[in-house]
ZAFIRO-502948 format. One record per residue: x, y, z of N, C-alpha, C in turn; residue in one letter. Coordinates in steps of 0.1 Angstrom, whole numbers, plus 5000, padded with zeros to 4 digits. Layout:
BEGIN
XYZXYZXYZA;...
This chain:
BEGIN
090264739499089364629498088464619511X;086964589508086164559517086664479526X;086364459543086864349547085664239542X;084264239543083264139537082964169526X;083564119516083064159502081764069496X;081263999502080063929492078664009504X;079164049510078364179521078164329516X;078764329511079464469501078464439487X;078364339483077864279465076664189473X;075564259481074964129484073764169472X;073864229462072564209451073064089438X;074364089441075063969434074263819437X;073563819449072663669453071463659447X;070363789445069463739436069863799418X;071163879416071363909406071263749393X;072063669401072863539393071263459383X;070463449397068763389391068463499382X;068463579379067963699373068763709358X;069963669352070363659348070163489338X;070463419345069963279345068463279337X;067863319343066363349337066163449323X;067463579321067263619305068063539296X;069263469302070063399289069163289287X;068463209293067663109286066763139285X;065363249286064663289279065163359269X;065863419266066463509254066963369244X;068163259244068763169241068163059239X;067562999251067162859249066362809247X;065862859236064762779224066062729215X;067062779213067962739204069062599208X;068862589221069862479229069162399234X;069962269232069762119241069962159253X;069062039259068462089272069762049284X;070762029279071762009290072562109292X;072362249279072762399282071662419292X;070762439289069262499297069562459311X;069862349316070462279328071662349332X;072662339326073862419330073462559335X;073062679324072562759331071962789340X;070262739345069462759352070062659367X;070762609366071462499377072362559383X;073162599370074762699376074062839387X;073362879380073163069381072363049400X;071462909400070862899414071962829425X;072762739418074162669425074862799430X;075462909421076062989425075363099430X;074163159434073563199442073463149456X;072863019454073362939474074662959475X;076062949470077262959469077063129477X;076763189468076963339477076763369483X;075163309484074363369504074963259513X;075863139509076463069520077963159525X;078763209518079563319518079263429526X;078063499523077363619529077063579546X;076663469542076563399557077563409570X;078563349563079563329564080363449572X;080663539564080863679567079863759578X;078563749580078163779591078263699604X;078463619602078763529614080363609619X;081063659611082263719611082263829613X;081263829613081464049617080564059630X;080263919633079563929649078163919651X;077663879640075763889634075264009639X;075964099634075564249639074864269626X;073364349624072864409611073364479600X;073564379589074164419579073264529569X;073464679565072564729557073264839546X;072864839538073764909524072164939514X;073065089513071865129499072965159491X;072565109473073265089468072665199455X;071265209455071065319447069465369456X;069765499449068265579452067265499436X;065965459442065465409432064265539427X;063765549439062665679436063065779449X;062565919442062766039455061666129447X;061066159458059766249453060166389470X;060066469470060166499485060666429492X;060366449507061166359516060566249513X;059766149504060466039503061565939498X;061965859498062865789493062865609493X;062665579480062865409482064165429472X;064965329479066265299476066265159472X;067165089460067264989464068464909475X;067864929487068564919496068264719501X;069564699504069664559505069864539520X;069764429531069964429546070164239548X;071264229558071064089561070964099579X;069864009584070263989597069963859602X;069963829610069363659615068063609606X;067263679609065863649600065963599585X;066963689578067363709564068163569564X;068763579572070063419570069063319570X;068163279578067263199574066663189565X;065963299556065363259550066163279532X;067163339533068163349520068263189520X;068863129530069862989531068162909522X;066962919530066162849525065562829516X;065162969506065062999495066362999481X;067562969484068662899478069262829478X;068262719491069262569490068262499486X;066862529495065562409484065562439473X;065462559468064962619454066362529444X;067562559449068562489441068662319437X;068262239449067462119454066462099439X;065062159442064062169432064662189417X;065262279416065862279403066562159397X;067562109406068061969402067061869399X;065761909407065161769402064161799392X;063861929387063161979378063761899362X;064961929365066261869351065361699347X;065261649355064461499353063061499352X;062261539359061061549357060661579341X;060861759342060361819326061261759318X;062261639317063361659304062461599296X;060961529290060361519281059361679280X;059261729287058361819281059061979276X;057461979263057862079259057662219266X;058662319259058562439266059862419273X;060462389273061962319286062662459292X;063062549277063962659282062862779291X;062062789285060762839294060562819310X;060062689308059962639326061462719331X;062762699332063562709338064262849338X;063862919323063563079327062163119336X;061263089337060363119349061063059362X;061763029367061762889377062863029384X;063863029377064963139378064563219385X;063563319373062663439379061963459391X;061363359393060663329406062063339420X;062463259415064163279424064663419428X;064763479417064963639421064263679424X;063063779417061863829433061563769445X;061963619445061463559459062763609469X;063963679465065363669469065363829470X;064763929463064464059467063364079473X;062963999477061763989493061863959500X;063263899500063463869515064763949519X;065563989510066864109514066264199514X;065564249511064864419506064964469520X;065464569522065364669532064364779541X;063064779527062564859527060864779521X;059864849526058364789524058564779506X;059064949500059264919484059464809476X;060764799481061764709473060964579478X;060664549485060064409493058764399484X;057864559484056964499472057064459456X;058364529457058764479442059264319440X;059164259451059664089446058464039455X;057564119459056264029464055363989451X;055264129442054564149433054964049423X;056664069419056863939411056963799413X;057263789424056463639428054963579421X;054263699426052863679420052863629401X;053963749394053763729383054263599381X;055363539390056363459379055363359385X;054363339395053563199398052163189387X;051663279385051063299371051763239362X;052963229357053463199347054063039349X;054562989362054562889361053562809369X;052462859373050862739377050162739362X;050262799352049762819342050762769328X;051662689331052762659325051962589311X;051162459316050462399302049262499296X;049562609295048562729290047762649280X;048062549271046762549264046162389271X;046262409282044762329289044362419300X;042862409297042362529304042362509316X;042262409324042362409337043662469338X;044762439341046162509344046162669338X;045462719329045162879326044162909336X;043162869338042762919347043162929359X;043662829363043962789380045462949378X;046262969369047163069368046663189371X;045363189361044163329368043863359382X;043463259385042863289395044063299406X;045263229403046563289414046763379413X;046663449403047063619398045663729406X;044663689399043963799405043363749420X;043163679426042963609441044363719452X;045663699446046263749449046863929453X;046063999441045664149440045064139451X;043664049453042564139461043864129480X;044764039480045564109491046664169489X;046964219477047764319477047664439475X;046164419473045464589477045464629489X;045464559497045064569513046764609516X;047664469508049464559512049464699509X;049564699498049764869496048864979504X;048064949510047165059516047765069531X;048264919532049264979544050565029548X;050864989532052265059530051965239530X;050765249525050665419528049765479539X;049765399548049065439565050365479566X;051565369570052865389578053965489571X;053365499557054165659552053565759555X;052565759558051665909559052165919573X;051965819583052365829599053465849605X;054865769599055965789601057165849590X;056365879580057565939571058465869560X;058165699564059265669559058765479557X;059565429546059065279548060465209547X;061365229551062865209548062465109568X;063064989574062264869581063564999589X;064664979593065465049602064665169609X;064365269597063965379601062665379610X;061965319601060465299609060165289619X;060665129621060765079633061365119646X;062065189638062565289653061765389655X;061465439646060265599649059165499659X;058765359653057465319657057665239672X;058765199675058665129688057965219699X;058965369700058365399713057165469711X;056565429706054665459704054165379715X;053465469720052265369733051365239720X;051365149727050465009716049365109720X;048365029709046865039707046064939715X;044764989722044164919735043664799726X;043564729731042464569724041564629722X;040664619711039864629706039364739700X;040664839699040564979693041264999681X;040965059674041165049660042065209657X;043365179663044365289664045365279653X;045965329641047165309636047565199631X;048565149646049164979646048164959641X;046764899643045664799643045564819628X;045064919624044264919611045664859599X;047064969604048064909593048364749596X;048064709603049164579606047364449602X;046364509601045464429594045864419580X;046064579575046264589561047164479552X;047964479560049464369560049164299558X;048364219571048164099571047364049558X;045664149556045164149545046164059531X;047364119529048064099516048763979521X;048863929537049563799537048963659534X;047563729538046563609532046163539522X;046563689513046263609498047663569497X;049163579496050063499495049963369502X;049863419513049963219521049063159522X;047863169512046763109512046163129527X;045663239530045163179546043363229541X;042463199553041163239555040763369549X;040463429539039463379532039963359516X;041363359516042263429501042963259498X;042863139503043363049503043162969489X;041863029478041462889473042362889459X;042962969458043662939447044862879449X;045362819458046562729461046162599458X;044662529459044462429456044662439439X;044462489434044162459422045162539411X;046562549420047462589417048162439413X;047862339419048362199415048062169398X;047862219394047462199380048962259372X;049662319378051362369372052162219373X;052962199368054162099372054462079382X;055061929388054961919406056762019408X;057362069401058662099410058062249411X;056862289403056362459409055862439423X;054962299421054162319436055262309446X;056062239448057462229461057962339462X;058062449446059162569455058262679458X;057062679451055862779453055162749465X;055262609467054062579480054862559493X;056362509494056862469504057762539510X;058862599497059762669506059762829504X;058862859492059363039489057763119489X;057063139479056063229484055063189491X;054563099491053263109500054163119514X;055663109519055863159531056163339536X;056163389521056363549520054963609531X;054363559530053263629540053463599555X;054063539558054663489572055963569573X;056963589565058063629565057663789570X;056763869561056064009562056064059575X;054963899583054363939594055363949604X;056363829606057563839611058563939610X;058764009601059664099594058964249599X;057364279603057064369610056264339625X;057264279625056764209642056764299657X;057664429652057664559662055964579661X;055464639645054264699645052864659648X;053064499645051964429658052164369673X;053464379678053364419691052764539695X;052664619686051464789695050364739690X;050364629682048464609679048064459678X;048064489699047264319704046064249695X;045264369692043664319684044064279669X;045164309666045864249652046264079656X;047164099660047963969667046563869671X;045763909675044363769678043663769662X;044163829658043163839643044063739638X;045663729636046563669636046363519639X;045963489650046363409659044963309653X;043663379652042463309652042363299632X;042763379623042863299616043763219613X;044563239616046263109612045363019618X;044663009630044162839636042762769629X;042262899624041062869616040862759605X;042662829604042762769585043662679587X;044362649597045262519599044162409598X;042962429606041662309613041062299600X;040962459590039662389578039862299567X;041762359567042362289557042562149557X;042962129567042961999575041861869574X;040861909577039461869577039161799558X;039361919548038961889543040361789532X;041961779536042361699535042261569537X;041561519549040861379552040261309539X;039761359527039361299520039461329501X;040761409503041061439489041361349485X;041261299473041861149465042961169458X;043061279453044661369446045461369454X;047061299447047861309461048461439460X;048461529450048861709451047961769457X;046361729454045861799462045961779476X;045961619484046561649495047361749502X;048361729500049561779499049461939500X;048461999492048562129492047462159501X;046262099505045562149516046462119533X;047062029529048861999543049562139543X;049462199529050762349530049562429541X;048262419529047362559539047262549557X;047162459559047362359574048262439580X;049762369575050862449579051462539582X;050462649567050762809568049862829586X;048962789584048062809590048662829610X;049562719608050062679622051062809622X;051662849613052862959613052363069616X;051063109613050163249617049763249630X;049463119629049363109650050463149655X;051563089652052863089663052963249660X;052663319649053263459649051663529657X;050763479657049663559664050163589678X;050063449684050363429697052263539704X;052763569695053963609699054963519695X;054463429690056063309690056463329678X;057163439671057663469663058563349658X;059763399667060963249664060363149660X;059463079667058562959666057762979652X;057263049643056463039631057263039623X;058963109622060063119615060362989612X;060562919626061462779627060562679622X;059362679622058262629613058362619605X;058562769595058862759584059962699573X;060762739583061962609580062362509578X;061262449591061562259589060262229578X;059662309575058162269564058762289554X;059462389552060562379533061162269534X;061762209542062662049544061061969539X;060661929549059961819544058561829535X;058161959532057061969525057361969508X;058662019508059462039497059461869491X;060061809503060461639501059061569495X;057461629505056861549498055761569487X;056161709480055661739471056861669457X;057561699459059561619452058861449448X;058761369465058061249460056761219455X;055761299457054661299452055061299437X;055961369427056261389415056861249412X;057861239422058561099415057260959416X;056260979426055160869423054560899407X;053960989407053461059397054061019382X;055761039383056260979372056660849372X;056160779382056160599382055160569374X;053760659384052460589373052560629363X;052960699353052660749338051660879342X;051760919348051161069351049861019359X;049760959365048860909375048560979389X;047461029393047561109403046661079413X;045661019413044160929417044660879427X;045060839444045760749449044860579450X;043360639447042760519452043160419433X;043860499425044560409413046060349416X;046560369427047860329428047960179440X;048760149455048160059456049959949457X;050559929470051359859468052259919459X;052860009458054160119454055260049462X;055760049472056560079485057759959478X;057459829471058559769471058759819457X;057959869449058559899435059560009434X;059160129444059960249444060660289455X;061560209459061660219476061760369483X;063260379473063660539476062260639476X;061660649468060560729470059960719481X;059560609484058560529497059360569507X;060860519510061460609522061760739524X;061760809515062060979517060661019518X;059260969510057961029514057860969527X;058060849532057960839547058760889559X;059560949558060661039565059761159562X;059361209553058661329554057661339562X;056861229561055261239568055761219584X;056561139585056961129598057161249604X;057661329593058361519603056961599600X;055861559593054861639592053761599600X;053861489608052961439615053761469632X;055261509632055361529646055961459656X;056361319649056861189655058361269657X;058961299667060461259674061261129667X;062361169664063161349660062861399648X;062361379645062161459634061361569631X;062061699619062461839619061061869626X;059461839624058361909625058261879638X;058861799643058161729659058661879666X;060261909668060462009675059362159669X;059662189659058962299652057662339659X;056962229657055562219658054862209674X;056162179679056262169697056262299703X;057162359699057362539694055862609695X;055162569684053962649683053162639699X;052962489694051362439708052162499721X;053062489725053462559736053162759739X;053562789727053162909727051962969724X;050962869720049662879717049162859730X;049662769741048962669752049362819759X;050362919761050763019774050063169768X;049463159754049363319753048263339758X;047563509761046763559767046963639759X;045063739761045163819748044263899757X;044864009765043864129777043564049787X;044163999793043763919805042963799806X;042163769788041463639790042363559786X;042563429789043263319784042763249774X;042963279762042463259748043263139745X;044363119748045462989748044962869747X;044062809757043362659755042962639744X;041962749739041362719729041962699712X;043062859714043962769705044862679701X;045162629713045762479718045262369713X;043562379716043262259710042562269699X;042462379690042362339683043162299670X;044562389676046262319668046362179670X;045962109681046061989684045161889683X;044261939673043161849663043461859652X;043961949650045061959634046361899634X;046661889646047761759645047361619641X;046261589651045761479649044961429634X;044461539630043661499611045061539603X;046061579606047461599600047961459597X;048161399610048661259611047961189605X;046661159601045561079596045961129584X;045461229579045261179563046661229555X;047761189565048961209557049661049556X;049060959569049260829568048560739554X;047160829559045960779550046560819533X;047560899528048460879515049560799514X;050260799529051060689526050460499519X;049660539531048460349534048160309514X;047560439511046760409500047860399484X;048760489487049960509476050760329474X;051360329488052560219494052060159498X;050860099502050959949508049659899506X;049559799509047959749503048159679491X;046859609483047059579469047059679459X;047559629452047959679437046459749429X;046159839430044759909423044859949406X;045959919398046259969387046859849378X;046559849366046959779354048459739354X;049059639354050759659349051059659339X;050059589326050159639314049859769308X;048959879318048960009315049960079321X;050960039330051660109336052660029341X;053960129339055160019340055460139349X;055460099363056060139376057560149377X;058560239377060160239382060160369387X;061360349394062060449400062360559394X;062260659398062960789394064560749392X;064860849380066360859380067460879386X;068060909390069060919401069161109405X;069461189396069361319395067961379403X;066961269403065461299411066161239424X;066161179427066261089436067361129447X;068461219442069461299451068761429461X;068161459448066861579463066361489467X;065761419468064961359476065561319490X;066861219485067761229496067961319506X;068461449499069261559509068261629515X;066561629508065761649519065361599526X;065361439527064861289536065661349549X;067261379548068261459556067761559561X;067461669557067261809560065861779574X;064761699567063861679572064061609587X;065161509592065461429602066361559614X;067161639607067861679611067661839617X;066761889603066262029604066162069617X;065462019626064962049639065962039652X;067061999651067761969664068362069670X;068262209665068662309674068262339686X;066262249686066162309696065862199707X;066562099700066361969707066961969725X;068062049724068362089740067762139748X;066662209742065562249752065062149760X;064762009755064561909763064861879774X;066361909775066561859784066661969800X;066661969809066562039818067562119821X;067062299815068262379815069062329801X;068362329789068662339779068462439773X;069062469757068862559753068162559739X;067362639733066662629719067162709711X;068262629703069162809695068662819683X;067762749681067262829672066462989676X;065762939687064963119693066663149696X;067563149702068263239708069063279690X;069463219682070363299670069463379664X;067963369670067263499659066163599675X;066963559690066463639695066763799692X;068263839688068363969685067264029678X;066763969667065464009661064264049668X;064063939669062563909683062363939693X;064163939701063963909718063164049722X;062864159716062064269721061164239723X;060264189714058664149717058063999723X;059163899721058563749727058863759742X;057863709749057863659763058163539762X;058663499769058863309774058963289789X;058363149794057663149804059263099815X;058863109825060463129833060862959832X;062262889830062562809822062062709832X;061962659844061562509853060362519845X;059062589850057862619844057462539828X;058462679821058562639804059262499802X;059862419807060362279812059762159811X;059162199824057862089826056562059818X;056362199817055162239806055662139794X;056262199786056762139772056961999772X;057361919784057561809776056061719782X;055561789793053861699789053661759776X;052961909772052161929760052861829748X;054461789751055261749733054561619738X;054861559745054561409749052561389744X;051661489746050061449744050561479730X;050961559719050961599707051861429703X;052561409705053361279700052361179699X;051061159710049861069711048861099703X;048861259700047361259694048561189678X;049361229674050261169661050061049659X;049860939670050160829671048860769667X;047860859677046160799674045760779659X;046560919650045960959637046660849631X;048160809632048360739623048160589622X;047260499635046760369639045860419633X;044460519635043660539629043460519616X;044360569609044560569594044960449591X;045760379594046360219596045060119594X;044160149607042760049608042160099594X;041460189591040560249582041360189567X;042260209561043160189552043860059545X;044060009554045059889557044259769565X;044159769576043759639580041859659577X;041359729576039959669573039259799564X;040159799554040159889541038359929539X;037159839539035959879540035559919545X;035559939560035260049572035060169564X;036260209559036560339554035460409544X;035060259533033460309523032460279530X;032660259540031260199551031160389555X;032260399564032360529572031960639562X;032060629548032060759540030760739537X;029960619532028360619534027360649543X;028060619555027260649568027260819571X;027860859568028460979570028661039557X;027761029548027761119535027561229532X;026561329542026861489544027861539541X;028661479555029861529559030861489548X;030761369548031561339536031961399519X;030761419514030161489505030661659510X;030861669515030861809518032561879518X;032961739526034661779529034661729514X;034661619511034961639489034961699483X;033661799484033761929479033962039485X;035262019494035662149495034362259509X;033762239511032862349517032262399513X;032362359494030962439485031862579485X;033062629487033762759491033662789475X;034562749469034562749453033362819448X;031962759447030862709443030262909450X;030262889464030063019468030563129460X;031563139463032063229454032163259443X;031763149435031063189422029763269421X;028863219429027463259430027663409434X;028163409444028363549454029463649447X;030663649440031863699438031963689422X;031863579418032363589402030963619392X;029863519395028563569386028463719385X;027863769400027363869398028263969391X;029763959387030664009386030464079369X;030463919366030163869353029363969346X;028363909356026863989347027064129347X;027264229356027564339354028564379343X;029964349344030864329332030264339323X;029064209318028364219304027564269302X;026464279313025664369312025664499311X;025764569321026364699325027164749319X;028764689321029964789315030064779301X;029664619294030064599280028564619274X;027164599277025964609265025864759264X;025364769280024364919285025865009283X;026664989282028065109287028965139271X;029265029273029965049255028965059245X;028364889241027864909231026564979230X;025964999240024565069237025065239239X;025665289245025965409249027265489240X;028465409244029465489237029665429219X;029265279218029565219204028065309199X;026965309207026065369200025765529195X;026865569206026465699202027365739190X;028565679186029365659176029165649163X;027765539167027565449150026365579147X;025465609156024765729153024965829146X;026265879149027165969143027265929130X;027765849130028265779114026865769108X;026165679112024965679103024265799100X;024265889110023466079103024066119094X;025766109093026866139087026466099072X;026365939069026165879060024565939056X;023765939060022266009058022666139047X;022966169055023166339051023966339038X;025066289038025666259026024966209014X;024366079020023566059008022366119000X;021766189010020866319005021366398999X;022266429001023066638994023666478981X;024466338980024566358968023566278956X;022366298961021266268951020766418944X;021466488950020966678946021866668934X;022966588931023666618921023166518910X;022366598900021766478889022266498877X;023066558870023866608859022566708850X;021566708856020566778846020266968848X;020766998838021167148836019667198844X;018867208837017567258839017167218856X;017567158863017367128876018567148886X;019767198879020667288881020067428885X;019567498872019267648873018167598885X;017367558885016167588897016667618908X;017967488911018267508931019067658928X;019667708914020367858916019067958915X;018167958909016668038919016568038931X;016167868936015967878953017167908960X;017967888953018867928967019068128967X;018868158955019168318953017968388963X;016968328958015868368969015868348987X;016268228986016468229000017668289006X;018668359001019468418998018768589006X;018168628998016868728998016468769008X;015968659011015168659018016168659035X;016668599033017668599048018168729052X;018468769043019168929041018169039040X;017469059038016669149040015169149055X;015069019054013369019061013968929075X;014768799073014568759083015168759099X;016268839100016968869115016568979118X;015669089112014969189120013269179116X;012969069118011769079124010569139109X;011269159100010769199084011069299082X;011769399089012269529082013769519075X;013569589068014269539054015969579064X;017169549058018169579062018569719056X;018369749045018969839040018769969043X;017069949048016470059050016970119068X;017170029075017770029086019170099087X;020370099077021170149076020970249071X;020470289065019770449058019570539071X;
């Protein structure tokens, strides 16, 4: 007997979702939805059950790297993708996270969808998504990793596109699908730099071949640089970052328990996980890491900006995810690895929570999503009002709670990096710390407008209650996760403290992060946490005055300022661009080009041509057949003659044939 046996069966963790997902697609069109529940509930219950076991067991074997190939998948020559499975610090985080929220969401999915149709559907996709999201993050190997990146993609197609016959939600599924390709073109091209270079895509092997490589100079486009862009390329379209981001907005058109496990805790963090996961191969490529560093800050500031004035509380909510991805690409630009992980972490707790309560408002109003229609919520739904306020509180940074440390993490490592001797750090300091500040603003500015204030909606159109209890338990255990998530690294505070969250995943890291010598890193940290706690404070009085105490400022401020205003409402015109620039001209060629001038004028034409000569000709030779004897014998004259005539006069020129043989 193994001594770790759920270490030994670790494909048994995404097997269970995988399974879960064909008995109720295969089955449950035929069963009440409290089978559908049992299964899809059981199969992700007992999945966290096993990577908390698996856990468990490496903690026991000394969190030494766990790795097993369990089959050869493909072998062509020396290469080899295996389905090879691996657990190490990195993996424990993000298994635990991807099978305790995901499990979380599922419970509250049971209440949400139990009127809608399609039931056994949603919860066989929901499943699915569970397993490729669960073989992307064990996968051992770039392969295997792209085989649950790729289905991610498919199963979020299938559930942002869930109400398929309303076209918005089919489209917005489109455009997650193919938005997505255009960076997973760029993955795979890097996946075959680093096989042509080192031989091999198996993360052990590589990585070792690749450490002792001299890095690439800043600004030189050596190996590291070009593969570790290519990467990144494909992380952008999963985590929505600069310029692959726009289909996450309009991914809110799926059911709210897709957007929590799609947007908060599992794929849009797969692109962060990647970059983290090949964090040897951009320590040799500095000019990667500021590519890193300046878009994650780019897209934290643009998302941000134009969250100030969404009126959808999903869409809020999801230009807050792009924000947040945004802050995690910094902390991995800058070197703070640990720090974009631990990010990650406490943003599944409470982003998860307030996409969960966004649903349960949603199902107060009768599917109401408008906030400037809602309006004085807070005493009708309490529990909702306290766990979405426990969230905003960890999303805005306020102490203790999970995002204050998380996010403290970043700006500190953004405030010390250097990138070739220039000190690039200020700049991305402040600009993470204006994204704190419009963070705090227009996340108060949904609380102000949802929960407090007057009542903006009918009570005869709308009978306001609470979510059910079954909703209302996630909500809970995230309100928890979200207070608490953060306190590993709460010792750091204190002088000659410690941050275990970086130290239980330094084995991973500790090669490539610097940290600044501890009095120094000390002092530092608790001014920068202490101005970050103020700029939180400013945004959320700000939002308070604008909102709440003199509610018309706010339509004063948006008329005085209507450009701007007009502008962040629509987005940046980004959409609109890219139609003009990326989809028209797309179009027109498509119809023009490939389908008028290409098919039907060329290949359908040269086809029907055929046919129609075909048909010509046919119908000439049979009008020669007229049943009349006497016009019979004639064509047997002309044809005898021309007969004659072929054979004797016409292939040499008029001398006869016969005489030629003579």
């Amino acid at each position: 007997m193994p001594t770790h046996p759920m270490l030994e069966y670790l494909w048994i963790i995404p097997l269970l979702p995988l399974l879960g997902s064909a008995v109720n697609g295969l089955f449950g069109a035929k069963w009440p939805n409290k089978i559908v529940n049992g299964v899809a509930i059981g199969a992700t219950g007992l999945s966290f059950l096993c990577a908390l076991e698996a856990v468990r067991e490496f903690f026991d074997s000394g969190q030494v790297l766990f790795r097993k190939e369990f089959f050869t998948w493909i072998a062509a020559g020396n290469f080899r993708a295996g389905f090879d499975l691996e657990m190490d610090q990195l993996t424990v985080v993000m298994v635990l996270v991807v099978t305790g929220v995901g499990w979380l969401i599922h419970i509250y999915a049971t209440g949400y969808m139990a009127h809608e149709g399609g039931y056994y559907r949603f919860f066989s996709y929901l499943n699915l998504f569970m397993f490729f999201m669960l073989i992307l993050v064990l996968a051992a190997n770039y392969v295997l990793l792209f085989v649950g990146w790729e289905g991610v993609g498919l199963a979020s197609y299938l559930l942002i596109g869930f109400y398929f016959l309303k076209k918005s939600a089919s489209d917005a599924g489109k455009k997650a699908f193919i938005v997505n390709r255009i960076g997973d073109f760029g993955f795979m091209l890097g996946m075959f730099l680093l096989f042509r270079t080192f031989g091999t895509l198996d993360f052990v092997q590589l990585f070792a071949k690749a450490d002792p490589w001299p890095a690439d100079a800043m600004g030189h486009l050596g190996t590291f640089t070009i593969a570790c862009l290519l990467l990144f390329m494909g992380a952008c379209g999963k985590s929505a970052q600069l310029p692959l981001y726009v289909w996450l907005p309009d991914a809110m058109e799926g059911p709210t328990p897709v957007s929590a496990l799609i947007h908060a805790a599992t794929m849009v963090t797969a692109g962060v996980y990647v970059v983290a996961r090949s964090h040897i191969l951009f320590a040799h490529a500095p000019a990667a890491m500021l590519v890193v560093a300046i878009v994650g800050c780019a897209t934290a500031f643009f998302a941000a900006t134009i969250g100030l004035v969404q009126t959808d509380i999903k869409k809020v909510l999801a230009y807050s995810t792009v924000s947040q991805l945004g802050y995690m690409f910094l902390a991995c630009g800058v070197g703070a690895f640990s720090a974009g992980i631990f990010h990650l972490m406490t943003h599944a707790f409470f982003k998860a929570l307030l996409f969960l309560a966004a649903g349960s408002v949603i199902h107060a109003m009768g599917g109401e999503q408008n906030m400037n229609r809602m309006g004085g919520l807070g005493k009708k739904i309490p529990w909702t009002y306290l766990t979405m306020l426990t969230a905003t509180l960890a999303i805005a940074g306020f102490p203790p709670f999970a995002g204050f440390f998380s996010k403290d993490s970043i700006l500190l490592s953004a405030f010390q990096s250097e990138y070739g001797g220039h000190n690039l750090g200020y700049t991305l300091y402040a600009f993470g710390l204006a994204t704190a500040l419009l963070t705090a603003f227009y996340m108060f500015r949904l609380i102000f407008l949802t929960f407090h204030g007057k009542q903006r909606y009918e009570e005869h159109h709308v009978h306001v209650h609470e979510s059910p209890n079954r909703m209302l338990a996630s909500l809970v255990i995230l309100a928890v996760l979200s207070i608490v998530g953060g306190w590993w690294a709460a010792p750091a505070f204190r002088s000659g403290g410690t941050d275990y969250f970086a130290k239980f995943l330094q084995p991973v890291f500790g090669g490539v992060e610097v940290a600044a010598a501890p009095a120094e890193a000390y002092s530092l940290e608790l001014w920068l946490a202490g101005v970050a706690v103020m700029i939180a404070l400013a945004g959320a009085v700000v939002a308070y005055w604008l909102y709440l105490k003199r509610p018309e400022k706010a339509d004063g401020l948006a008329k005085s300022l209507k450009p701007a205003y007009t502008t962040l409402l629509n987005k940046y015109y980004v959409d609109e661009a890219y139609a003009a620039l990326v989809v028209k001209p797309l179009l027109w060629i498509s119809t023009n080009l490939l389908w008028k001038a290409a098919e039907v004028a060329t290949i359908d034409g040269a086809v029907n041509a055929i046919a129609e000569g075909a048909t010509a000709i046919g119908d000439g030779v049979r009008h020669t057949q007229s049943g009349n004897t006497r016009s019979y014998a004639v064509w047997v004259v002309v044809g005898a003659l021309l007969v004659i005539a072929v054979v004797f006069f016409w292939p040499f020129g008029g001398k006869p044939v016969l005489g030629m043989v003579r």
